[in-house]
N, C-alpha and C positions, 0 to 999 in steps of 0.2 A: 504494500500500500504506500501511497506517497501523502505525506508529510508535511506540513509548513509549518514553521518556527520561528518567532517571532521574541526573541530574546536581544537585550542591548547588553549583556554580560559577554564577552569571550569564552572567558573559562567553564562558564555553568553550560553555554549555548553548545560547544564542543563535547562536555561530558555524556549533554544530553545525545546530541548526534550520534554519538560513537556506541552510545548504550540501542538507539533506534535502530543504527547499522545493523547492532547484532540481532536484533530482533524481526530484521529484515525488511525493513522498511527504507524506499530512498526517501530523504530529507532537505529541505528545501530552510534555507536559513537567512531570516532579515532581521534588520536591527531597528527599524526604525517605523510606525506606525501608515504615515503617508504610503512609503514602496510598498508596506502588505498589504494595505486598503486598494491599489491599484492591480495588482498581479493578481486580488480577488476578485475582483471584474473580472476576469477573463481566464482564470486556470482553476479548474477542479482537483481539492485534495479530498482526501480519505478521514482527515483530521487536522484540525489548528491547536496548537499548542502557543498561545497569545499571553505576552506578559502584561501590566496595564500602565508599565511607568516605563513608558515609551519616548522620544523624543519625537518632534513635530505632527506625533498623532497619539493622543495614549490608546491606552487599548482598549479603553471604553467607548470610544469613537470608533475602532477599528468594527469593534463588533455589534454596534451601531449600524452603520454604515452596510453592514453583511447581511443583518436582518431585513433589513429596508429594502435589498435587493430579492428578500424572499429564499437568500441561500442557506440550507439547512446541515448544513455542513457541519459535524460536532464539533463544540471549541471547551478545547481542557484551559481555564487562566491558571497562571502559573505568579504568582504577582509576592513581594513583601507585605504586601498588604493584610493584615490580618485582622480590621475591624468588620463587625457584625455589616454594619451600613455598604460597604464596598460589598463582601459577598451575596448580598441582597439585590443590588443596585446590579450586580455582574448577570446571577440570576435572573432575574426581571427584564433584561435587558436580554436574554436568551441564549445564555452561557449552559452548559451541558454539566460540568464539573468545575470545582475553584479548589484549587490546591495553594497553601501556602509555602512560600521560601522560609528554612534550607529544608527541598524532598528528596527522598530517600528514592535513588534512581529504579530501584525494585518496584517501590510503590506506583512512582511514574509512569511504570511499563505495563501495572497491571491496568492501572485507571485506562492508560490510554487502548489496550486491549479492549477493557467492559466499553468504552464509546464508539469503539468501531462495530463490537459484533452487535450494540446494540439499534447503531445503524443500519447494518445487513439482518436485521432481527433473530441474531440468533444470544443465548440464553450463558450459556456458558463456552470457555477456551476449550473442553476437549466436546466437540463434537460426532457423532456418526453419520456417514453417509452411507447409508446401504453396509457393505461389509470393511468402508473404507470408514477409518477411524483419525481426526484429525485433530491436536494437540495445538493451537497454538501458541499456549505459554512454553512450551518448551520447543516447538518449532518442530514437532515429528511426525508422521507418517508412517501408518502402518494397515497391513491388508489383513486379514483373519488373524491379528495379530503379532502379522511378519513386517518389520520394520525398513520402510522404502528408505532407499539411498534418494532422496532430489537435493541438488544444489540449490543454492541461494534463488537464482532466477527462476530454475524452473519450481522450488516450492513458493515464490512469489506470483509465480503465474494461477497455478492454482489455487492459493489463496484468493487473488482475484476473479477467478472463476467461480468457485462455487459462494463467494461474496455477492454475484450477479447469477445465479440461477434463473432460467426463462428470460434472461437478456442475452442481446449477441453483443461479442467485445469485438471493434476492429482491430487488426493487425495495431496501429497509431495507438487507440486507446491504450492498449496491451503495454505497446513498449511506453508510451506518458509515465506509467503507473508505477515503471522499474528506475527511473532514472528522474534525478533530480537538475535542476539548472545546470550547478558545474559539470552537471555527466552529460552533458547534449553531444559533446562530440564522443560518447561511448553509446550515444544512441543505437539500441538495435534495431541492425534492416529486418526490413522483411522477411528477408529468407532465412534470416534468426530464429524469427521470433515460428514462422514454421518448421523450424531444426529444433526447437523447446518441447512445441506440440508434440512434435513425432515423439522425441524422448519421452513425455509425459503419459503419451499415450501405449507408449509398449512397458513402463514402469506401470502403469497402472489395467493392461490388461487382464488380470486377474481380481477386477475390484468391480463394483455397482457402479463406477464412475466412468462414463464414456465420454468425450468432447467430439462435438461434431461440426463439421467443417461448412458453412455456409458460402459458399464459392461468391465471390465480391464481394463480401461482406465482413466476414470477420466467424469468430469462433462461440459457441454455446455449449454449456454442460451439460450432461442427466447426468440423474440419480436414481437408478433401481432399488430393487429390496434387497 
């Protein structure tokens, strides 16, 4: 899933990055209110991680500004702020979660898990598809039990797959999803991101999970029993 972060600390903003990395997420990093209130006009994330003491925009504008657009995009605030009125004010204003500085990068990762799956409506990180069993607080995959080797990409591809059940993903959406700003020129082509599928699809030949290929269009999942 991809990511935007919105932190004016160095140090805290990397720690977080590096902990998302490993979680498999590309992350998308700005410091400054104004540049995320713009790049959210017009770029779809999976999750905002917004802090609210912001320079030339706080972050109560920022997420002002998102709502008014109608975009429902989960937003974790991340803020020093720790009076009653702010997480009220953050709330009310259509904030998902308000965590306070110093978090505990453990905690960080679950909250931001619980907002994602509970955008994609599901309940809990280890889920069942069919006979396919999917973990994502620990990042695993396994078939009746038997634990699949996918790398980074390809278990990010299917995260975003059965994230959109009964939608089709284009080729474009797919690779958006993997790669953050500075990785545009690691953008994958095309014929990547159909060298992923293939792999996905013969790792997952023994599972309830099929991906099917809508020729000009892009790619859709089932799920059997």
């Amino acid at each position: 899933m991809r990511v935007l972060l919105v932190e004016d600390t160095p140090d805290l903003a990397e720690a977080i990055i590096e902990r998302l990395h490993a979680d498999g997420h590309a992350v998308d990093w700005l410091t400054d209110g104004d540049q995320a209130s713009k790049l959210l006009s017009y770029q779809q994330y999976s999750l905002i991680i917004l802090d609210l003491g912001l320079p030339k925009l706080d972050g109560m504008g920022v997420l002002k500004q998102l709502r008014q657009r109608k975009d429902k995009t989960p937003v974790l605030i991340l803020t020093a702020r720790s009076g009653i009125e702010d997480r009220v004010d953050a709330l009310d204003l259509g904030a998902d979660d308000y965590l306070v500085k110093p978090v505990d990068l453990r905690e960080l990762s679950a909250r931001c898990r619980a907002l994602i799956r509970r955008n994609t409506g599901e309940a809990a990180s280890l889920v069942n598809y069919g006979n396919l069993s999917f973990d994502r607080a620990s990042a695993k995959v396994s078939v009746d039990g038997v634990l699949l080797d996918l790398p980074r990409r390809e278990l990010s591809i299917l995260d975003l797959l059965l994230s959109h059940q009964g939608r089709t993903l284009s080729k474009g959406q797919i690779a958006d999803q993997l790669c953050s700003l500075d990785e545009t020129n690691e953008m994958p082509s095309d014929n990547a991101i159909e060298l992923y599928i293939a792999r996905l699809r013969k790792k997952l030949s023994a599972s309830s999970v099929s991906i099917k290929t809508l020729r000009g269009i892009g790619y859709m999942i089932y799920v059997g029993e």
